[in-house]
N, C-alpha and C positions, 0 to 999 in steps of 0.2 A: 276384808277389813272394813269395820264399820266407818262411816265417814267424822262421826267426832273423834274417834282413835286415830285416824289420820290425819284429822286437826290438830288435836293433841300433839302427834309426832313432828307434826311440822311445826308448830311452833317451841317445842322444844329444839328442834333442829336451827331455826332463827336465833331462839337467847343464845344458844352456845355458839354461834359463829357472831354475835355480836359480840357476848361476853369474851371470846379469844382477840377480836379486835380490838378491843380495850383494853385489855392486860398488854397488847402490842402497841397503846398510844395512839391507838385511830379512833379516830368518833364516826361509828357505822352511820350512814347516811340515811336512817329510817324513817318514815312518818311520827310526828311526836304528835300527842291527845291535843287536840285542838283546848281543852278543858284545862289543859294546862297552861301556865303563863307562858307566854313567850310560841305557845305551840302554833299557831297558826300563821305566826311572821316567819317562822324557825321554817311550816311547809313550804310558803310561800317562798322562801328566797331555794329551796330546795329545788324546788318542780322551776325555779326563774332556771338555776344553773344548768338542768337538763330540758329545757325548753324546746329544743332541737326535734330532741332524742322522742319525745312524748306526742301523743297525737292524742285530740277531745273528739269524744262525738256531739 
C-alpha cells in the first residue's frame, strides 16, 4: 500500500470516529488549525490538560 493511500485511510479512519463522537455528544479532543480563531488557546489549554501525559524534546 502506497503511503498516501494509507494517509488517506487513516484519516478517514479519524473523521469517522470523531464524527461518531459527536453524534454521541463528546467534543473529540483533536488539535484544532491554529489559523483558526480560537485554535491555538483551544491547543494550549489541550496539551495544559495532558501535561503529565506528553513529553518535549
Amino acid at each position: 500500500m502506497s503511503t498516501i493511500t494509507t494517509s488517506i485511510l487513516l484519516q478517514a479512519v479519524t473523521y469517522e470516529a470523531a464524527r461518531l463522537l459527536v453524534e454521541q455528544g463528546i467534543e473529540p479532543e483533536i488539535y484544532r488549525s491554529q489559523n483558526e480563531d480560537g485554535g491555538r488557546e483551544y491547543n494550549e489549554a489541550l496539551e495544559a490538560k495532558y501535561d503529565d501525559r506528553l513529553s518535549r524534546m
